[in-house]
Backbone as JSON Lines, residues from 0, in Angstrom:
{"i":0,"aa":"X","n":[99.1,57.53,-23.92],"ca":[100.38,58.25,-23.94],"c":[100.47,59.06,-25.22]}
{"i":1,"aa":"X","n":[101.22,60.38,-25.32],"ca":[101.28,61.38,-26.3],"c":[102.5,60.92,-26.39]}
{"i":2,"aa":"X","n":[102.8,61.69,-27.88],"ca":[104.6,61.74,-28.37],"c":[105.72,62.55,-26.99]}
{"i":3,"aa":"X","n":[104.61,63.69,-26.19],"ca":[105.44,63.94,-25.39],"c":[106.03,63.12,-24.21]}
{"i":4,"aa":"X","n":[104.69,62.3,-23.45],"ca":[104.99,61.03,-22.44],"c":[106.22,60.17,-23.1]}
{"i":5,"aa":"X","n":[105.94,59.48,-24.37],"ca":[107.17,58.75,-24.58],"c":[108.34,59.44,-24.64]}
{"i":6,"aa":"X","n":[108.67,60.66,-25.35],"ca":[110.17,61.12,-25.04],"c":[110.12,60.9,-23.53]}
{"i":7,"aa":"X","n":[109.75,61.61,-22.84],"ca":[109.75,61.44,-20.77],"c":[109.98,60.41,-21.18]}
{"i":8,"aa":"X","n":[109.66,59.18,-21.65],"ca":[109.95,57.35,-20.73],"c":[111.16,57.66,-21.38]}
{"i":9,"aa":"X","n":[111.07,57.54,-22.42],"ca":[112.74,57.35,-23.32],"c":[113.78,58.23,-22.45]}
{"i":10,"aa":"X","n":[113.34,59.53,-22.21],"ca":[114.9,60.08,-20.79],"c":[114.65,59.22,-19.83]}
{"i":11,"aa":"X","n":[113.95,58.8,-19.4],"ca":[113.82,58.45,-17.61],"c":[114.12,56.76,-18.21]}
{"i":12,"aa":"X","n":[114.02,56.0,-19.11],"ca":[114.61,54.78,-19.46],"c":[116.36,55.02,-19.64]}
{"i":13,"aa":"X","n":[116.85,56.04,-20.25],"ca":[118.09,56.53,-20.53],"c":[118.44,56.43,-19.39]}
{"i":14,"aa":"X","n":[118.2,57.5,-18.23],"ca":[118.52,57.83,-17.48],"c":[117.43,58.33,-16.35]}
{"i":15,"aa":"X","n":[117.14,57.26,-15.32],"ca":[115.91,57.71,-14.59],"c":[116.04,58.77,-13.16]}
{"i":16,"aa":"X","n":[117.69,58.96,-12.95],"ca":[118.25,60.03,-12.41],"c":[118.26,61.52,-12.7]}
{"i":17,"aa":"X","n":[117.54,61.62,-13.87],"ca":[117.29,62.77,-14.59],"c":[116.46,63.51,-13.8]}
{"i":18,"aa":"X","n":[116.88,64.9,-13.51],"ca":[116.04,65.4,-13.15],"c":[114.44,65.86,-13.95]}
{"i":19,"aa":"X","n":[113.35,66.47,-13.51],"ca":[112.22,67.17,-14.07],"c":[112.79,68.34,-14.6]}
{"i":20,"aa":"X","n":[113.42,69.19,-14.36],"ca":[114.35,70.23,-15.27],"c":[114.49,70.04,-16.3]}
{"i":21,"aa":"X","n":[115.31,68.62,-16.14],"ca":[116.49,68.62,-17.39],"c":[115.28,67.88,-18.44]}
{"i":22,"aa":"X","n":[114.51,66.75,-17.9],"ca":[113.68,66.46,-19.13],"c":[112.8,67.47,-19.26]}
{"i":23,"aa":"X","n":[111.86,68.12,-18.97],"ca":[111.79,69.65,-19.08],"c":[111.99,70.54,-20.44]}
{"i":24,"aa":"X","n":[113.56,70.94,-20.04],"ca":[114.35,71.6,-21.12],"c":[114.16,70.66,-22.5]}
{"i":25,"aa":"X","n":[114.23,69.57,-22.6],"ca":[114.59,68.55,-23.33],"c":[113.25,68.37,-24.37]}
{"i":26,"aa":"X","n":[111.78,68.39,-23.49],"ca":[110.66,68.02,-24.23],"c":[110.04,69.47,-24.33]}
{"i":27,"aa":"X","n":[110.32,70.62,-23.54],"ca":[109.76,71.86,-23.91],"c":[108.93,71.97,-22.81]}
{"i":28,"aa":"X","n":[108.52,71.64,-21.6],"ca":[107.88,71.89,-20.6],"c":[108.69,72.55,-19.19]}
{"i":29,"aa":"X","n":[107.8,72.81,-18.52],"ca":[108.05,73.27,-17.23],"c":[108.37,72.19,-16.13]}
{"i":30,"aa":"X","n":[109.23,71.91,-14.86],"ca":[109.24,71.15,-14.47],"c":[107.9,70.54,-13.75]}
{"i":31,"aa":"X","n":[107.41,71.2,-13.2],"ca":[106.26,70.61,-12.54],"c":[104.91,69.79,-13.75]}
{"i":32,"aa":"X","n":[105.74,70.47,-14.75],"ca":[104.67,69.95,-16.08],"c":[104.65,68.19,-16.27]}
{"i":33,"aa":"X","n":[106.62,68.27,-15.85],"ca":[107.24,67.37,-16.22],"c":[106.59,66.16,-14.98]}
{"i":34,"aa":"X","n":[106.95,66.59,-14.02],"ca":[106.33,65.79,-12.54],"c":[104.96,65.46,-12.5]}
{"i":35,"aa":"X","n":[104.16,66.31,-12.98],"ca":[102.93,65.78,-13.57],"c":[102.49,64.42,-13.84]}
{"i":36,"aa":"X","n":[103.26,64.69,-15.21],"ca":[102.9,63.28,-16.38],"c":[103.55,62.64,-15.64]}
{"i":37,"aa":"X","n":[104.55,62.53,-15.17],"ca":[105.24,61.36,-14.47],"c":[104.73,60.51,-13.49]}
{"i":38,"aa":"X","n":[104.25,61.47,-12.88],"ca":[103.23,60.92,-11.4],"c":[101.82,60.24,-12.61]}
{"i":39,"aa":"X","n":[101.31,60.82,-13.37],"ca":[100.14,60.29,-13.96],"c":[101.02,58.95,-14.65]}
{"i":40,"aa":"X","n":[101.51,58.95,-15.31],"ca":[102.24,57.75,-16.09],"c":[102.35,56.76,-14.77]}
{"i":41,"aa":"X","n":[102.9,57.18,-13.76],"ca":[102.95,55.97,-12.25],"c":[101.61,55.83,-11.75]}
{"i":42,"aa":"X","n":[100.86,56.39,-11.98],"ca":[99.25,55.93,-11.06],"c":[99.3,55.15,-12.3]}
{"i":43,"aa":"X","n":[98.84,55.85,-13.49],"ca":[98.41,54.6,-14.71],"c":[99.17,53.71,-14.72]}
{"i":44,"aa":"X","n":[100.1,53.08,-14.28],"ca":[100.6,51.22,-14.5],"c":[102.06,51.94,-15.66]}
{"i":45,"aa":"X","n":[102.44,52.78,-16.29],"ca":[102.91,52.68,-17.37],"c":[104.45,52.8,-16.73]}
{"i":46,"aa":"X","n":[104.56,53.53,-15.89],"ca":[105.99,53.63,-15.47],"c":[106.05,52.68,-14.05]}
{"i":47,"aa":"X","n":[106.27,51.85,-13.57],"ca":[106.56,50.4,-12.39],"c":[107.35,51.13,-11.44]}
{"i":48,"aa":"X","n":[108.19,51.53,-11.96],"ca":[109.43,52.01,-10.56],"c":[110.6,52.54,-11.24]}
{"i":49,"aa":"X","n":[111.2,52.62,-10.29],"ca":[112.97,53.28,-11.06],"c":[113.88,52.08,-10.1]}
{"i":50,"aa":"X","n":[114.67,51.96,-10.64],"ca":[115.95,51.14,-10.51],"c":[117.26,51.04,-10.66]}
{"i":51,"aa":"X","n":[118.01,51.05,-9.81],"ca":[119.74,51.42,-10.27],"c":[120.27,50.04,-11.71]}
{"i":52,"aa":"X","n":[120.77,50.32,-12.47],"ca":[121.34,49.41,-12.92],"c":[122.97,48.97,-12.24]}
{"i":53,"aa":"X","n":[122.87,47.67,-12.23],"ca":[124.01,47.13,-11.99],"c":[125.15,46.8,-12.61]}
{"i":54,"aa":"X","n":[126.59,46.44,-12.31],"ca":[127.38,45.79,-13.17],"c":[128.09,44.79,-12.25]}
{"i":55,"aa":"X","n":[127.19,44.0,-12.44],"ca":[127.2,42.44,-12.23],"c":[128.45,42.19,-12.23]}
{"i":56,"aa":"X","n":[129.76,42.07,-12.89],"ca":[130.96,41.72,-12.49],"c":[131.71,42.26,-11.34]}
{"i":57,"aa":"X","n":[131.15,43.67,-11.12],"ca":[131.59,44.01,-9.88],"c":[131.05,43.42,-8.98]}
{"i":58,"aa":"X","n":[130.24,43.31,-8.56],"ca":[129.25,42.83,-7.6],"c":[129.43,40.93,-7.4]}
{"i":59,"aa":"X","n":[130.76,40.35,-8.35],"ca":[130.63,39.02,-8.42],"c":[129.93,38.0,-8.74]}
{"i":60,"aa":"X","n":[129.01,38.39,-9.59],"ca":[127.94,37.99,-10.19],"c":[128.16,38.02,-11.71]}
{"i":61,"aa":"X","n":[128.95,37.81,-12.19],"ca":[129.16,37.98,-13.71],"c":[129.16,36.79,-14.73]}
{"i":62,"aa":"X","n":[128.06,35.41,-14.24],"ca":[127.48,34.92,-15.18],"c":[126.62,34.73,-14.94]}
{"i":63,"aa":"X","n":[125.81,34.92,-16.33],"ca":[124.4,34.81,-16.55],"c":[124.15,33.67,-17.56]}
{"i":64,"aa":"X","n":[122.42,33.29,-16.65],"ca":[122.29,32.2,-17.35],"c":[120.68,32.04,-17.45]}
{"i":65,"aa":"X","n":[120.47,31.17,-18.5],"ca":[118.77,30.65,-18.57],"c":[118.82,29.47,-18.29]}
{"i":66,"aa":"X","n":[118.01,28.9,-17.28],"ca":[118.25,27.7,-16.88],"c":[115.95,27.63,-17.31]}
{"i":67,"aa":"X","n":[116.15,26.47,-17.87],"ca":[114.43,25.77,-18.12],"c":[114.47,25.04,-16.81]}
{"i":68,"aa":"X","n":[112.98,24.72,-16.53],"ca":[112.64,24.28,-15.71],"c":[111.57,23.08,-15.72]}
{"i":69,"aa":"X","n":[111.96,22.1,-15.78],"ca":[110.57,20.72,-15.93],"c":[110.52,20.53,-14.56]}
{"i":70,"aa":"X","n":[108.83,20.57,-14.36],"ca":[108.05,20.45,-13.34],"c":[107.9,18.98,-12.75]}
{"i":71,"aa":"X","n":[107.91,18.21,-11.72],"ca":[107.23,16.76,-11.44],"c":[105.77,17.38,-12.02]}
{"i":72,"aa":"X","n":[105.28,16.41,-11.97],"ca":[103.37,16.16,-12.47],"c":[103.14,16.79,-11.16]}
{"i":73,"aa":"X","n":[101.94,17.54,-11.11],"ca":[101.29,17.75,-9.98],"c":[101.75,19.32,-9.05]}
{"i":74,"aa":"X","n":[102.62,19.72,-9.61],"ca":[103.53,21.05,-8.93],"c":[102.56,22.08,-9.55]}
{"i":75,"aa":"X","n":[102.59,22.62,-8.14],"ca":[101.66,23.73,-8.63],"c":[102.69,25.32,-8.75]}
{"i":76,"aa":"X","n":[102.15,26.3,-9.91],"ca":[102.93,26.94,-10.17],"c":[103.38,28.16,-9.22]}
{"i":77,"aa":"X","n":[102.4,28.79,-7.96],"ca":[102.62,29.09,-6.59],"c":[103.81,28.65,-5.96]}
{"i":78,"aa":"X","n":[104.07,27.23,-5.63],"ca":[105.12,26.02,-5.4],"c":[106.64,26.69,-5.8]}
{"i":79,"aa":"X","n":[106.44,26.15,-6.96],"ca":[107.6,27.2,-7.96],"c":[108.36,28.59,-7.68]}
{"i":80,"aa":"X","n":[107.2,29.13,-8.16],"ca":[107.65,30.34,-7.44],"c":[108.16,31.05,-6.23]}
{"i":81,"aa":"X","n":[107.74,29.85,-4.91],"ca":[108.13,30.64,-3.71],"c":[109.13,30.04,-3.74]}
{"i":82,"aa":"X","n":[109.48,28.6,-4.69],"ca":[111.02,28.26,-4.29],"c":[112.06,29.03,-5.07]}
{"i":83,"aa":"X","n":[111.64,29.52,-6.52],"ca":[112.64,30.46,-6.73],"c":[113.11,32.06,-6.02]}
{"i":84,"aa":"X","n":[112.02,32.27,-5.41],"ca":[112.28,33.17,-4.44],"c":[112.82,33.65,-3.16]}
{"i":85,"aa":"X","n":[113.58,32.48,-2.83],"ca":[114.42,31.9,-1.67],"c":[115.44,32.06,-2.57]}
{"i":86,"aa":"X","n":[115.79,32.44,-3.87],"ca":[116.84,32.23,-4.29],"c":[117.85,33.85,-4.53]}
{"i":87,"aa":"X","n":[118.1,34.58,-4.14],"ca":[118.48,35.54,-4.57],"c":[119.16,35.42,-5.89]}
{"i":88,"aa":"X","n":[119.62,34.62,-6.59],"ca":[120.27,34.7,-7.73],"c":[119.34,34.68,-9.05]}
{"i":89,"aa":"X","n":[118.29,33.96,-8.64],"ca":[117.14,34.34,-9.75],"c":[116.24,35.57,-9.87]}
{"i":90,"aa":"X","n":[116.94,36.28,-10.82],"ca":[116.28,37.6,-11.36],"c":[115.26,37.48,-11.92]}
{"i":91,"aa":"X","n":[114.98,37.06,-12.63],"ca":[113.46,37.01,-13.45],"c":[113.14,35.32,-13.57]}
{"i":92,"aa":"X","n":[111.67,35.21,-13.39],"ca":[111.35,34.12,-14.07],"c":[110.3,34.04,-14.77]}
{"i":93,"aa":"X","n":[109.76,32.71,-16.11],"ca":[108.56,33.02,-16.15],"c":[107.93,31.77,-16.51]}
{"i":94,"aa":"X","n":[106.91,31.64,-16.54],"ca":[105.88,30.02,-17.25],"c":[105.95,30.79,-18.43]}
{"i":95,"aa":"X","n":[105.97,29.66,-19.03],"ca":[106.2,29.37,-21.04],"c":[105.64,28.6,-21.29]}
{"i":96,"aa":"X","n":[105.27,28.41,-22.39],"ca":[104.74,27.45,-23.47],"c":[105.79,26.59,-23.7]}
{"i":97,"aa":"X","n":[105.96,25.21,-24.41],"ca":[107.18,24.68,-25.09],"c":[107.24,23.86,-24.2]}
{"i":98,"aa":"X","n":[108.43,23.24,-24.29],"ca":[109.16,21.28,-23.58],"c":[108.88,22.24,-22.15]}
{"i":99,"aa":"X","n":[110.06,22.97,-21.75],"ca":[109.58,23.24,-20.34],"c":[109.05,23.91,-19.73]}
{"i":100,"aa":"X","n":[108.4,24.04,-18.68],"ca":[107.15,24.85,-17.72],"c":[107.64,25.68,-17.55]}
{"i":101,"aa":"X","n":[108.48,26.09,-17.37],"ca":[109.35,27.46,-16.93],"c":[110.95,27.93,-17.56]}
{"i":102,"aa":"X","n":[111.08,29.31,-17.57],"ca":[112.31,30.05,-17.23],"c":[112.82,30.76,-16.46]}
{"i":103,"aa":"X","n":[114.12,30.64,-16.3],"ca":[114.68,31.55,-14.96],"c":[115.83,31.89,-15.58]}
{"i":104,"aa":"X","n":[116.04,33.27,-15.33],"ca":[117.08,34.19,-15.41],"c":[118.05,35.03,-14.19]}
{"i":105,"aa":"X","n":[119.51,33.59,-14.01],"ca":[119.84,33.69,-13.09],"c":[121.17,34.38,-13.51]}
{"i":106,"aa":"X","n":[121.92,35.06,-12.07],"ca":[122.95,35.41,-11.88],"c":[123.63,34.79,-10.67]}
{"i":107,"aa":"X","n":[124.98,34.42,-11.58],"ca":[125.78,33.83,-10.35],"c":[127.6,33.87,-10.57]}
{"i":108,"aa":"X","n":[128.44,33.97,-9.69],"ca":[129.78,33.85,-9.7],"c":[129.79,33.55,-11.03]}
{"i":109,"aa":"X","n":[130.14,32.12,-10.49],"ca":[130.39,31.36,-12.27],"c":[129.67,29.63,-12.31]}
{"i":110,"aa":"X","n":[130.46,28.98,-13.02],"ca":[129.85,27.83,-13.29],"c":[129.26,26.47,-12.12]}
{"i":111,"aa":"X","n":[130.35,27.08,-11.26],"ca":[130.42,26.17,-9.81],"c":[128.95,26.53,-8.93]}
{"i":112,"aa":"X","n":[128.82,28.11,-9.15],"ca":[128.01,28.46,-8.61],"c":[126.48,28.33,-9.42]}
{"i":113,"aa":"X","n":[125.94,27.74,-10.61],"ca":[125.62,27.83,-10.84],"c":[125.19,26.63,-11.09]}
{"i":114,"aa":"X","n":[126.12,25.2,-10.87],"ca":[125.78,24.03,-10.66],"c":[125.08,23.79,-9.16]}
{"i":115,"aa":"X","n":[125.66,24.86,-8.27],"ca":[125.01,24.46,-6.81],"c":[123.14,25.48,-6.3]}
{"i":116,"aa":"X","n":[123.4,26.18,-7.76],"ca":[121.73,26.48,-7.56],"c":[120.74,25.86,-8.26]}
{"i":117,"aa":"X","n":[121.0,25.1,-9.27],"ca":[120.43,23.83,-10.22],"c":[119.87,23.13,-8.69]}
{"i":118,"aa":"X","n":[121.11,22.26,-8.23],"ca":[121.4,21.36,-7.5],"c":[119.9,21.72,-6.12]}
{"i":119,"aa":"X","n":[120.42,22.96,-5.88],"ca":[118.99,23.29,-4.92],"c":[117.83,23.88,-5.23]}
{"i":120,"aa":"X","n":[117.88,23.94,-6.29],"ca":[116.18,24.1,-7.25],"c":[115.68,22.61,-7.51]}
{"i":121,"aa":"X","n":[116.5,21.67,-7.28],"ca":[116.21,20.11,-7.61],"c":[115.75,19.82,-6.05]}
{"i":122,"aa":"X","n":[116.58,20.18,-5.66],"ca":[116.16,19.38,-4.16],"c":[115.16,18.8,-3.72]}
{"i":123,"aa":"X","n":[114.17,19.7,-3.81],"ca":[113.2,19.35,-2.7],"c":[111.68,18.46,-4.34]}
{"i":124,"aa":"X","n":[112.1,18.25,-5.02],"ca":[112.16,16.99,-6.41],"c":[110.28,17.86,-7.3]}
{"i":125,"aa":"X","n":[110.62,18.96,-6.55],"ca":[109.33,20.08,-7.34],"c":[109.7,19.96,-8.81]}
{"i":126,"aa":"X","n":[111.1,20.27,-8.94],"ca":[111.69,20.54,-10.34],"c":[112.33,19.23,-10.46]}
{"i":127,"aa":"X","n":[111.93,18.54,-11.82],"ca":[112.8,17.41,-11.89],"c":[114.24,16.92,-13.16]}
{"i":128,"aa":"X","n":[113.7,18.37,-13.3],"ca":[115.14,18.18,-14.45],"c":[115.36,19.37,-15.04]}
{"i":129,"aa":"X","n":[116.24,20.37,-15.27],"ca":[116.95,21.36,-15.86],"c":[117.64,21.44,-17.36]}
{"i":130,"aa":"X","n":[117.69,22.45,-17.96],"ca":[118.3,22.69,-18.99],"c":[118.75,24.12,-19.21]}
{"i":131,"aa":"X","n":[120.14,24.39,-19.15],"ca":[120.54,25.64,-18.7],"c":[121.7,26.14,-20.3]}
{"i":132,"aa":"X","n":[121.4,27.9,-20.59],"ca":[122.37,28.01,-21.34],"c":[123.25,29.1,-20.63]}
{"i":133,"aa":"X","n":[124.32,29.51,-20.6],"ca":[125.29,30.7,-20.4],"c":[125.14,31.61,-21.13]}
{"i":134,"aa":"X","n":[124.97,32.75,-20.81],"ca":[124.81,33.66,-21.47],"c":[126.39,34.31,-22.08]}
{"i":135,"aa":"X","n":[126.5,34.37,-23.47],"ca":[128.1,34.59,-23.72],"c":[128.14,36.07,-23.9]}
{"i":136,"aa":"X","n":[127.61,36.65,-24.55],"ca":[127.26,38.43,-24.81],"c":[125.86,38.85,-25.04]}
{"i":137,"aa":"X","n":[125.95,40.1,-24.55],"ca":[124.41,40.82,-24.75],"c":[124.42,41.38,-25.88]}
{"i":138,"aa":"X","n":[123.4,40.72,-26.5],"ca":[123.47,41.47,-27.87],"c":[122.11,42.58,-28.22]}
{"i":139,"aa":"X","n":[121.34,42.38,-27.85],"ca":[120.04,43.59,-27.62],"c":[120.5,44.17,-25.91]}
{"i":140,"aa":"X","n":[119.78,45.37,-25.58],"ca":[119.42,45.48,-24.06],"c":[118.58,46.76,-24.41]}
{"i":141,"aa":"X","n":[117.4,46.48,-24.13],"ca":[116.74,47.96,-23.97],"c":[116.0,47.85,-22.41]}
{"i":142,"aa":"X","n":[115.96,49.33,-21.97],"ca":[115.65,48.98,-20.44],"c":[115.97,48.39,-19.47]}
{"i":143,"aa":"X","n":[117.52,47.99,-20.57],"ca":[118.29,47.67,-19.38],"c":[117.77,46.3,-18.31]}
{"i":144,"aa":"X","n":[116.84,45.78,-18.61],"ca":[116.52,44.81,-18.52],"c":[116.93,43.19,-18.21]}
């Protein structure tokens, strides 16, 4: 990537509704110059996709939380995964290092709702014990992420 590719990510991270014009005007190219690198930046791995951002309180979803995840012995991490994926409320997860095997980065109503997705991440006794924080404010966000 050149100094010019990163300004492009930095508009299209800003704002990935942007047209090729307007970043264009912005970095000193032509649009198709602009569509170019963009398409090359997406074959090369560097740009993933575009995505609406949300606002989660509208949508009823306005707490967030990290919930850890301790594994029974023997769970394989495949296992895991397809059960958090039945879950629509878990946005991201990942294997870690440290006390527990995993993190998950969930969204849900509120606390009620968030005791009854613990409750069915336990269920089926893959996961045998939880440790969850609330998220109170965002204090970084880049990419919106």
């Amino acid at each position: 990537m050149d100094p010019i590719d990163r300004q492009i990510v930095a508009l299209l991270v800003e704002d990935a509704r942007r047209s090729y014009g307007d970043i264009g005007r912005r970095v000193a190219l032509s649009a198709p110059s602009v569509k170019r690198r963009v398409d090359r930046l997406r074959t090369g791995g560097a740009i993933e996709g575009f995505t609406a951002v949300l606002d989660h309180d509208a949508l009823g979803a306005g707490t967030e939380a990290l919930v850890e995840l301790f594994f029974a012995p023997g769970t394989l991490l495949d296992e895991v995964t397809a059960r958090l994926e039945e879950h629509p409320e878990v946005v991201e997860a990942w294997s870690v290092t440290g006390d527990a095997d995993a993190i998950a980065r969930v969204r849900v109503g509120d606390a009620r709702d968030l005791e009854r997705l613990i409750m069915e991440l336990q269920r089926d006794g893959s996961v045998v014990r939880t440790r969850s924080q609330i998220v109170l404010s965002r204090l970084v966000a880049r990419g919106r992420g």
